[in-house]
TORKOL-4160 file (C-alpha; in steps of 0.2 Angstrom, whole numbers, padded with zeros to 4 digits, m for minus):
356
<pt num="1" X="0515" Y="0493" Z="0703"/>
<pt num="2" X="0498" Y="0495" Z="0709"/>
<pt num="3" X="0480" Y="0493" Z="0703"/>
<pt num="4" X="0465" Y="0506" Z="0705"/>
<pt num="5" X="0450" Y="0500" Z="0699"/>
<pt num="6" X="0437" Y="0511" Z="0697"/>
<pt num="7" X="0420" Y="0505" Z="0701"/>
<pt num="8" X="0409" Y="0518" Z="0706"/>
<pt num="9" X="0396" Y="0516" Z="0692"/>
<pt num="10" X="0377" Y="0511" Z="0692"/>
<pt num="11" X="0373" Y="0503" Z="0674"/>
<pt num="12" X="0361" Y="0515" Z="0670"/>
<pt num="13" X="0361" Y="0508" Z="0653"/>
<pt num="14" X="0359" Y="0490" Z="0660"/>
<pt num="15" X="0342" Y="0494" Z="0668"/>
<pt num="16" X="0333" Y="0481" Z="0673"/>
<pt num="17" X="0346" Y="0470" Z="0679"/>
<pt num="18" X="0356" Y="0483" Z="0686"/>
<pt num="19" X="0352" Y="0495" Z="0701"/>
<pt num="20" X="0358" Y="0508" Z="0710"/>
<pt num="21" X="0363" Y="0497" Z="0725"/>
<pt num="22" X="0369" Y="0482" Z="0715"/>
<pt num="23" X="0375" Y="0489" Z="0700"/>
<pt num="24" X="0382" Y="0482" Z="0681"/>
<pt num="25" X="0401" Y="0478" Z="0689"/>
<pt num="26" X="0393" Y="0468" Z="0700"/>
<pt num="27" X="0384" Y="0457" Z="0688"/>
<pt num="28" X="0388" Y="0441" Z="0680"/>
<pt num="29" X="0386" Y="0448" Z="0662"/>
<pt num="30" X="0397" Y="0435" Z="0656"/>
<pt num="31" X="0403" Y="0418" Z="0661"/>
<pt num="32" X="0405" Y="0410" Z="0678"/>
<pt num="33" X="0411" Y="0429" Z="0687"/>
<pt num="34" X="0406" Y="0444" Z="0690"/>
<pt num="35" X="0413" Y="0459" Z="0679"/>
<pt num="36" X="0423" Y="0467" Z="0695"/>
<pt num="37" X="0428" Y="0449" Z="0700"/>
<pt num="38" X="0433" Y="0445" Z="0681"/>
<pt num="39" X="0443" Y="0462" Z="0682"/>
<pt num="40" X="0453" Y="0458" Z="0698"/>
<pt num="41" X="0456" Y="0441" Z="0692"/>
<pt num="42" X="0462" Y="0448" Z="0674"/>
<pt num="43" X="0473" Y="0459" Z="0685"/>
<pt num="44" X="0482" Y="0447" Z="0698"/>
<pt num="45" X="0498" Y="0440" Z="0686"/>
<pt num="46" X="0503" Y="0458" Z="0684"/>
<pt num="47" X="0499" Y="0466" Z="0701"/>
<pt num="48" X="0497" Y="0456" Z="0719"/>
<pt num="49" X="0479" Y="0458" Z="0727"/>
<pt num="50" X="0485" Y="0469" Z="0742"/>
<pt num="51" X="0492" Y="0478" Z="0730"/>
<pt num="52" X="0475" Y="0483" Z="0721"/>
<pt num="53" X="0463" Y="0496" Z="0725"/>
<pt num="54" X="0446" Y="0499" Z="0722"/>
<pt num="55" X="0437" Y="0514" Z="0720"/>
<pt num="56" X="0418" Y="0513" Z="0726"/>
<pt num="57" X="0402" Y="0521" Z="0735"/>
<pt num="58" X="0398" Y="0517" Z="0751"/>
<pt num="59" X="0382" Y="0506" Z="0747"/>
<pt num="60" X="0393" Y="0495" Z="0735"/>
<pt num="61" X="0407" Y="0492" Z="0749"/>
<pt num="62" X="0397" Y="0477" Z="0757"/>
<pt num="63" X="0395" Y="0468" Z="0742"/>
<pt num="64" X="0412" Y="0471" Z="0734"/>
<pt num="65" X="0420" Y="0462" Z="0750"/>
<pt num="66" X="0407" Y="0448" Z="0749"/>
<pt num="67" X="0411" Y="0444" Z="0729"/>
<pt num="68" X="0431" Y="0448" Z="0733"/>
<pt num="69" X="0432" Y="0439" Z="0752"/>
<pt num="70" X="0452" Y="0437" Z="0750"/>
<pt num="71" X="0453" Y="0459" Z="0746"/>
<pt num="72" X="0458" Y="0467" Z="0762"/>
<pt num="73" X="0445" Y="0480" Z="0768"/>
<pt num="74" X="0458" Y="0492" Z="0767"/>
<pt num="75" X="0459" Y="0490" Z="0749"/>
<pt num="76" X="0441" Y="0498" Z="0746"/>
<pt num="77" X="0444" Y="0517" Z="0745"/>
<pt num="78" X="0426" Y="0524" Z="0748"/>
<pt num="79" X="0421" Y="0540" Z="0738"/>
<pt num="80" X="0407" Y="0548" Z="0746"/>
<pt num="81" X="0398" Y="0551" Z="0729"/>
<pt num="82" X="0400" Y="0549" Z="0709"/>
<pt num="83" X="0409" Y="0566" Z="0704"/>
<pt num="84" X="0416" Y="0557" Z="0688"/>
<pt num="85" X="0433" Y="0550" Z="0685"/>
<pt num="86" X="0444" Y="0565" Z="0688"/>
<pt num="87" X="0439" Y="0565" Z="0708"/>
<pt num="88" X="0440" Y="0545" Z="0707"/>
<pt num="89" X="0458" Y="0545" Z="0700"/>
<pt num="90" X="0464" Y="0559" Z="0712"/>
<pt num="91" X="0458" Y="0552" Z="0728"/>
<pt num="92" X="0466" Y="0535" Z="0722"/>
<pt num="93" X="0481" Y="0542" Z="0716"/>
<pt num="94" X="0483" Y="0552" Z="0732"/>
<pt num="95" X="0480" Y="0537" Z="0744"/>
<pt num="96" X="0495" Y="0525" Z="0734"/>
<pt num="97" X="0508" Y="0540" Z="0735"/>
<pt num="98" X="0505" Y="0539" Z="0755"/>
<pt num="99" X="0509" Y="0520" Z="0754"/>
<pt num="100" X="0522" Y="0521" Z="0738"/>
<pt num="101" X="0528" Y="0539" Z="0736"/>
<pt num="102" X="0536" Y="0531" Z="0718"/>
<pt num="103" X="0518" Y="0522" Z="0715"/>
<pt num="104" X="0514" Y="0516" Z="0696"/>
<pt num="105" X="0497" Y="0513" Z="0695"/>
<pt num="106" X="0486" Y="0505" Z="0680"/>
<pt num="107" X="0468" Y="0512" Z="0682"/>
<pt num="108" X="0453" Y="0502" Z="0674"/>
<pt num="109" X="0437" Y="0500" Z="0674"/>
<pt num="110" X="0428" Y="0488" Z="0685"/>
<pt num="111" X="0416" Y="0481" Z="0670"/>
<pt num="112" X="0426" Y="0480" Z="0654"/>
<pt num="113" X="0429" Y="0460" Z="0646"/>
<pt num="114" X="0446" Y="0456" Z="0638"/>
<pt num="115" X="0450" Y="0442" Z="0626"/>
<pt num="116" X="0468" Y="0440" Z="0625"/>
<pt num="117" X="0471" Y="0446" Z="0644"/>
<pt num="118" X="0489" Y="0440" Z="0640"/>
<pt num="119" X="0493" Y="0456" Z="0628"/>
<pt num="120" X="0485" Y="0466" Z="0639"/>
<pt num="121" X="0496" Y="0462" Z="0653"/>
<pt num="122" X="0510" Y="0463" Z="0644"/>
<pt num="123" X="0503" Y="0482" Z="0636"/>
<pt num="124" X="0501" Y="0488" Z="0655"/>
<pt num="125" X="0517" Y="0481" Z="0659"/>
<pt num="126" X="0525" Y="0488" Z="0646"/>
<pt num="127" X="0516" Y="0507" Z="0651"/>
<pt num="128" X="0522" Y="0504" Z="0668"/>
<pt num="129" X="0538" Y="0506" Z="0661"/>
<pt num="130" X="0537" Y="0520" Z="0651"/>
<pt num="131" X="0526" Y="0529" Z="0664"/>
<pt num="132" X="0541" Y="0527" Z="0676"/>
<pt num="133" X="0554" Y="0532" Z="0665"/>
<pt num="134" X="0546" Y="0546" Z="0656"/>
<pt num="135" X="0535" Y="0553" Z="0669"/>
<pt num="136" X="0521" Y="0552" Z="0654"/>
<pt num="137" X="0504" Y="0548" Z="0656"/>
<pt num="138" X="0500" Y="0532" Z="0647"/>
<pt num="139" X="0480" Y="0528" Z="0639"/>
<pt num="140" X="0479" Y="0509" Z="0631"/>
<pt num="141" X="0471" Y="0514" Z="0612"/>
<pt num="142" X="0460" Y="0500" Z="0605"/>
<pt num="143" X="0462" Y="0498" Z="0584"/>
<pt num="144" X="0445" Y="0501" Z="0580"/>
<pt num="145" X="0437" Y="0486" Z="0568"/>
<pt num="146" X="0420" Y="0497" Z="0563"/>
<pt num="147" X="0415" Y="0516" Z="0565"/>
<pt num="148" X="0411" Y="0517" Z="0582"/>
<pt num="149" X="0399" Y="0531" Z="0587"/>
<pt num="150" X="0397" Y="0524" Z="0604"/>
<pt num="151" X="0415" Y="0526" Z="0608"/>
<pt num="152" X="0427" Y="0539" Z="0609"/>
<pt num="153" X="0442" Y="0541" Z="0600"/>
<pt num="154" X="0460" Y="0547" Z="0602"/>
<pt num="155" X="0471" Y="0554" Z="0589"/>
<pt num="156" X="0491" Y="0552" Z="0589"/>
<pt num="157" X="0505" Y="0557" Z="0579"/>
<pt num="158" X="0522" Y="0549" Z="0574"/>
<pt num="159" X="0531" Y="0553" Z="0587"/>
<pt num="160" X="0535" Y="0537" Z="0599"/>
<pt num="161" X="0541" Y="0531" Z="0616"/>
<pt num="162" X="0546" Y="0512" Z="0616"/>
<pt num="163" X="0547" Y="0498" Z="0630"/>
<pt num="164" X="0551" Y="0483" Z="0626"/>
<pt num="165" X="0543" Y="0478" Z="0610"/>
<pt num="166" X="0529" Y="0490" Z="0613"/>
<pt num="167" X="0527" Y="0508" Z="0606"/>
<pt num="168" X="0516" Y="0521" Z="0615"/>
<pt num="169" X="0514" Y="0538" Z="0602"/>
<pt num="170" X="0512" Y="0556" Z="0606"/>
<pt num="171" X="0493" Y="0559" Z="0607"/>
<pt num="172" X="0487" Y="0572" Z="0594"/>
<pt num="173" X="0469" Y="0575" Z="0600"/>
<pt num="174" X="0453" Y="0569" Z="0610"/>
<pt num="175" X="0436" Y="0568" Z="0602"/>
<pt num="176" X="0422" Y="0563" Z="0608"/>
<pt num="177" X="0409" Y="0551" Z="0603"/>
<pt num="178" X="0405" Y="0556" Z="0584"/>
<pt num="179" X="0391" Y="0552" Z="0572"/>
<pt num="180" X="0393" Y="0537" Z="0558"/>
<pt num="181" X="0400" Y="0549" Z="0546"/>
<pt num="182" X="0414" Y="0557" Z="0556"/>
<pt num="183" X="0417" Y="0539" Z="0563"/>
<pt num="184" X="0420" Y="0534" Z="0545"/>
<pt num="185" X="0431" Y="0546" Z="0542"/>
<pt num="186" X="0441" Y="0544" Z="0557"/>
<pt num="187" X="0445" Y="0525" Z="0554"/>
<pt num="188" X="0450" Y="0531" Z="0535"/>
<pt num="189" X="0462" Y="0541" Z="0541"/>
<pt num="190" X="0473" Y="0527" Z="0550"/>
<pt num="191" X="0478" Y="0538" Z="0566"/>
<pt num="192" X="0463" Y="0535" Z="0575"/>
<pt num="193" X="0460" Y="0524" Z="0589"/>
<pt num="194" X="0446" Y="0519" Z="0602"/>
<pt num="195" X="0447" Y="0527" Z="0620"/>
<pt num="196" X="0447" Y="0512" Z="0631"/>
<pt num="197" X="0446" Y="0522" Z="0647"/>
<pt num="198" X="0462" Y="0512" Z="0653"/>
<pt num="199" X="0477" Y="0523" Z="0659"/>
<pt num="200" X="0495" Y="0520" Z="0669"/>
<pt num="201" X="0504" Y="0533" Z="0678"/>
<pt num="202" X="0515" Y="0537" Z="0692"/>
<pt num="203" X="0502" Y="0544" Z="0706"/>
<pt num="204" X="0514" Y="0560" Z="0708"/>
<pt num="205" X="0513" Y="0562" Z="0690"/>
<pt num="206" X="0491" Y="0563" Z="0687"/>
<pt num="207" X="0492" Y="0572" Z="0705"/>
<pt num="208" X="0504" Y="0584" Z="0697"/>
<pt num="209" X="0493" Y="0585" Z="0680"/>
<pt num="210" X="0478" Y="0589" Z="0692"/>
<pt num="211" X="0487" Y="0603" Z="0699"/>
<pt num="212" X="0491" Y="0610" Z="0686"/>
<pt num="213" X="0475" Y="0608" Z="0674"/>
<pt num="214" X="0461" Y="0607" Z="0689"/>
<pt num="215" X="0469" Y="0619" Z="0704"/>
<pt num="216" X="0453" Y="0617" Z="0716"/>
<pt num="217" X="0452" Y="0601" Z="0715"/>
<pt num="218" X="0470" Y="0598" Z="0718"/>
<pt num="219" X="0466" Y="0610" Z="0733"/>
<pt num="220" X="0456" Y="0597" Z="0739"/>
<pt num="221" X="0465" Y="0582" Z="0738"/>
<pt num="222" X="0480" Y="0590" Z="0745"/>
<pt num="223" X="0466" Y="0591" Z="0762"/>
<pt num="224" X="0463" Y="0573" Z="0760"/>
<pt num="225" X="0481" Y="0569" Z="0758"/>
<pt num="226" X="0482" Y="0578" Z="0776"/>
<pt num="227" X="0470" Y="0570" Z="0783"/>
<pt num="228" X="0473" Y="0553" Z="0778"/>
<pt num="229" X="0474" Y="0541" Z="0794"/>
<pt num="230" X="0469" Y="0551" Z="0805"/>
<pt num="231" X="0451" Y="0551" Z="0814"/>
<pt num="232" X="0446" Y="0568" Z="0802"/>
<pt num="233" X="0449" Y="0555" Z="0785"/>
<pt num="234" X="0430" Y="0553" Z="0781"/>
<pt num="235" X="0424" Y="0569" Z="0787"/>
<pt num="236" X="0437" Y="0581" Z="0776"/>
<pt num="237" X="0434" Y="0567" Z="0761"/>
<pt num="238" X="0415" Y="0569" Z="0762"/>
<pt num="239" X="0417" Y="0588" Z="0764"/>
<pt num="240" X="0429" Y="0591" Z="0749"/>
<pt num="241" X="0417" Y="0576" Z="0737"/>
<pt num="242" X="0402" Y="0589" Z="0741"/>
<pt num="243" X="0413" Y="0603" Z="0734"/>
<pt num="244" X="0423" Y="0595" Z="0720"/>
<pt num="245" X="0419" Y="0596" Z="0703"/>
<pt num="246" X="0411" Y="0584" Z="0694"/>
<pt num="247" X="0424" Y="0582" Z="0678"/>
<pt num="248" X="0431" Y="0567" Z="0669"/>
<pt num="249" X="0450" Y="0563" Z="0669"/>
<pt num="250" X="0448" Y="0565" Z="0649"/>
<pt num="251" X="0441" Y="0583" Z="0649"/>
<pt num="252" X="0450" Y="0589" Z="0664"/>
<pt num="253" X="0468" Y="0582" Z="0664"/>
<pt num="254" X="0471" Y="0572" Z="0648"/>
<pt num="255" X="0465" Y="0585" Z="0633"/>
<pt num="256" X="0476" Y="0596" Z="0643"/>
<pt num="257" X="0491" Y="0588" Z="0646"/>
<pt num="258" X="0507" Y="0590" Z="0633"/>
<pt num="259" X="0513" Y="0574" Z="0641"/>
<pt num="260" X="0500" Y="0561" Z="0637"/>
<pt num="261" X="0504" Y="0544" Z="0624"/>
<pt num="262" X="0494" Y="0532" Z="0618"/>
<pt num="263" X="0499" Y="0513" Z="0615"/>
<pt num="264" X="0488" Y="0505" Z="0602"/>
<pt num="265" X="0481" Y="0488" Z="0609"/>
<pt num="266" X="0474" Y="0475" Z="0602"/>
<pt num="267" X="0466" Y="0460" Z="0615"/>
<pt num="268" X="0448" Y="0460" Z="0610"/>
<pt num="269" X="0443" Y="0473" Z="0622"/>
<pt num="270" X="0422" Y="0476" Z="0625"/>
<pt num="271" X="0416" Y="0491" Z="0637"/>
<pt num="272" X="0400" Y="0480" Z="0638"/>
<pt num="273" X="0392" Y="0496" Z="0640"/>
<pt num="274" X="0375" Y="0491" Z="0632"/>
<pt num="275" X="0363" Y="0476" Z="0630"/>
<pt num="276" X="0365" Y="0475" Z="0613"/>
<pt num="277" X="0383" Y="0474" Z="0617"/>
<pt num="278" X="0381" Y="0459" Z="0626"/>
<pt num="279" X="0371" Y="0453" Z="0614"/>
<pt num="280" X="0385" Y="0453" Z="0600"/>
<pt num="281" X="0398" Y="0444" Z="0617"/>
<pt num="282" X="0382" Y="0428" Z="0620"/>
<pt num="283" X="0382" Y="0411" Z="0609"/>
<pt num="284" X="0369" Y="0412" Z="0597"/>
<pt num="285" X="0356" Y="0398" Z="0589"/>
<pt num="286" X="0353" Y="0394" Z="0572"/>
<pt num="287" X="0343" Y="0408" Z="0571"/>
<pt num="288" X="0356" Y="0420" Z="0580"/>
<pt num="289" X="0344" Y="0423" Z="0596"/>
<pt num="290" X="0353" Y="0424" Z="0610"/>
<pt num="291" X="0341" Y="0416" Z="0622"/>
<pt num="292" X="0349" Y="0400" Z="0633"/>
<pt num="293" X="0338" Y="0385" Z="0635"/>
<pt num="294" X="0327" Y="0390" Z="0645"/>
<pt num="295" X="0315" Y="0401" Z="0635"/>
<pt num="296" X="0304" Y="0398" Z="0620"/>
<pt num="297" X="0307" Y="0408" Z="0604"/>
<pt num="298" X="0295" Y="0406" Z="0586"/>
<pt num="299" X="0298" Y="0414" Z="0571"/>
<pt num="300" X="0309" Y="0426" Z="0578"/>
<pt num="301" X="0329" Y="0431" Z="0577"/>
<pt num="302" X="0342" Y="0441" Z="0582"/>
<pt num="303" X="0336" Y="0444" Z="0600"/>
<pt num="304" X="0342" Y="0445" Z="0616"/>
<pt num="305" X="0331" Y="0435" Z="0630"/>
<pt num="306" X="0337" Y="0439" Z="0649"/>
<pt num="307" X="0328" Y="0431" Z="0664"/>
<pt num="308" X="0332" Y="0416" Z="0676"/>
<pt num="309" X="0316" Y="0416" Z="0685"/>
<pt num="310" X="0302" Y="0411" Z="0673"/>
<pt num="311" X="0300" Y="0405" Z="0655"/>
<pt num="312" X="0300" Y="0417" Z="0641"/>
<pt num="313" X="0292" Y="0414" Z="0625"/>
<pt num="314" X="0294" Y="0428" Z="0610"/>
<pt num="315" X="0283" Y="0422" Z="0591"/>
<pt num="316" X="0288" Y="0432" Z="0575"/>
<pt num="317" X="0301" Y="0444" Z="0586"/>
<pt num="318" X="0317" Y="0453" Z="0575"/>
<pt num="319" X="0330" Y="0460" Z="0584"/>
<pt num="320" X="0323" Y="0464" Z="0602"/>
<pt num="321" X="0328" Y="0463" Z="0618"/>
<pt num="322" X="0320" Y="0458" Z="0632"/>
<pt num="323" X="0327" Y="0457" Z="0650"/>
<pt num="324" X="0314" Y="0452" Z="0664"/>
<pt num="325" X="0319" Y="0455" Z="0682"/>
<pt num="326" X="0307" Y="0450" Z="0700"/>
<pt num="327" X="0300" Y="0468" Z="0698"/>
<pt num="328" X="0302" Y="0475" Z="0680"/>
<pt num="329" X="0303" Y="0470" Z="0661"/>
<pt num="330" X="0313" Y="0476" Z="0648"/>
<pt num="331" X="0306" Y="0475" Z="0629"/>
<pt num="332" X="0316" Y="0487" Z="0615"/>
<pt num="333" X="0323" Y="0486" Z="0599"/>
<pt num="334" X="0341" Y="0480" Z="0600"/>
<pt num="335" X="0347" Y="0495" Z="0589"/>
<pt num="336" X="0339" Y="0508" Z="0604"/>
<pt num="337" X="0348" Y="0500" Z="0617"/>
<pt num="338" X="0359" Y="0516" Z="0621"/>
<pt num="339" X="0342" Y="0523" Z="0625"/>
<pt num="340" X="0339" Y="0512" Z="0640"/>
<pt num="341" X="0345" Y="0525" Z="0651"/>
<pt num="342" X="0331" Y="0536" Z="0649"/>
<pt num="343" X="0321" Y="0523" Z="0657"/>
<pt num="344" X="0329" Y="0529" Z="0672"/>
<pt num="345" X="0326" Y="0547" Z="0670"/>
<pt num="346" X="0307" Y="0543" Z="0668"/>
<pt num="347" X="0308" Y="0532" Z="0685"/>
<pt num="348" X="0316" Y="0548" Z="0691"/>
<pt num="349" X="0302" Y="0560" Z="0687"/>
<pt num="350" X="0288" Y="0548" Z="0691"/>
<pt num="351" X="0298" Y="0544" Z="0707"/>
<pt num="352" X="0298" Y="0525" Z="0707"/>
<pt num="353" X="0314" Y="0526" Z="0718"/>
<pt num="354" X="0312" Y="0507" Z="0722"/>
<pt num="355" X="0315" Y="0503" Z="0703"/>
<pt num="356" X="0330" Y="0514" Z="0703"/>
């Protein structure tokens, strides 16, 4: 079994504290580690280190191997550019079959947190299995506890696959990230679960899926597979990236696909995809402000106070955030988080490249 671990993300949402050169896996969003380092770590009772890849840009490859010194260099696949997941995935999956032409691999996310990391291993394992055996493509569902709207969610019906003690069922549909209502509704119905983003397969089975629902691109990656080893490796995977399309592994393979199950997990999984996200994961005073020692807080609750390098004092504050960095502050209302990453459009139009 091998490991892809895709981490070619920039936090946009995690602005100020993440960057487009050091970005939200690279973080210590919580606890001693790193998210990419927590991942990897999470990941090495299941699957030895050589035998886990990482997917990533070629301005993230420096610090990767600095905050993973014992991760061969080898084990960086570099993707010229962010085209989404469905080019990550393929160029992953097409470099494991050169080394395993039978290669399971379980694809994650670089900056997910996992509670019980002992059911999950044991979920993976399990959809190694059934990957193998039924040449299925495997996603790990998360039993949703609220009505999510800033998830997506994945339908399945009755029909079932079984290894070991773990069922994975037939998935019935993909939807994407609803309003409060249709959230509502889909956790009524029972049938729903969260899209986690986590997946197992054999590499010749997504390659095969791509080829079949996403012809140019399997075009291209059948160039790369070519030229893999040979001096021409980063020229013809910098010349297909430019011409790829930039599609997620959901839209272009997995809503596709008559082949794809679902095994409902449930070990406390997080995306941590926004502050107020890691507000909910941090311990909390008396007056729920998440605010460590350091800082000064009045009159106020429910906030969220980020910044090592000088003191931070909020009086008669309810429910903000405020993250302060050496060259830019954050201050928004905890329930807009999901609206941070229009900071960076603005950056974008006004052109403050060095705060991107």
């Amino acid at each position: 079994m091998f490991g892809l671990i895709m981490a070619g993300g920039t936090g946009t949402r995690f602005w100020p504290k993440s960057r487009e050169k050091f970005p939200k896996q690279l973080l210590k969003i919580h606890g001693e580690h790193t998210m990419i380092q927590q991942t990897i770590n999470r990941l090495k009772p299941l699957i030895e280190l050589e035998n886990i890849y990482i997917v990533a840009l070629p301005i993230h490859k420096d610090s990767i191997l600095e905050q993973l010194p014992n991760l061969p260099e080898k084990n960086i696949i570099v993707e010229p550019l962010g085209k989404n997941t469905a080019p990550c995935i393929g160029l992953g999956a097409v470099f494991l079959r050169k080394i395993d032409p039978d290669a399971v691999m379980v694809v994650l996310p670089a900056d997910h947190l996992i509670a019980d990391e002992k059911q999950f291993l044991s979920d993976l394992s399990h959809a190694g299995d059934i990957a193998k055996k039924e040449n299925a493509l495997i996603t790990l569902g998360i039993k949703p506890t609220f009505p999510a709207t800033g998830y997506g969610y994945i339908q399945y019906n009755n029909k079932q696959i079984e290894a070991g003690n773990t069922k994975a069922y037939k998935v019935k549909a993909f939807a994407e990230k609803p309003n409060y209502e249709t959230a509502c509704r889909f956790i009524e119905s029972g049938d729903f679960l969260w899209n986690s983003g986590c997946f197992v397969w054999r590499a010749e089975t997504i390659l095969h899926e791509i080829e079949l629902h996403l012809p140019n691109m399997a075009d291209g990656l059948a160039e790369v597979d070519e030229a893999i080893g040979t001096p021409q490796e980063d020229a013809v995977i910098e010349r297909v990236y430019r011409q790829i399309r930039n599609i997620s592994i959901d839209y272009g393979v997995m809503e596709q696909s008559e082949t794809v199950y679902v095994i409902p997990g449930d070990f406390g999984w997080n995306d941590v995809g926004t502050w107020s996200e890691v507000y909910k994961i941090r311990e909390k005073d008396v007056d729920d402000n998440a605010a460590g020692k350091k800082h000064i807080l009045i009159n106020s609750s429910g906030c969220l106070v980020e910044g090592d390098e000088k003191l931070i004092a909020l009086v008669g504050m309810r429910d903000t955030i405020v993250v302060d960095t050496e060259d830019a502050m954050l201050i928004c209302p905890i329930d807009r988080s999901q609206d941070v990453r229009k900071v960076i459009d603005m950056l974008k139009r006004k052109r403050f490249t060095e705060l991107l």
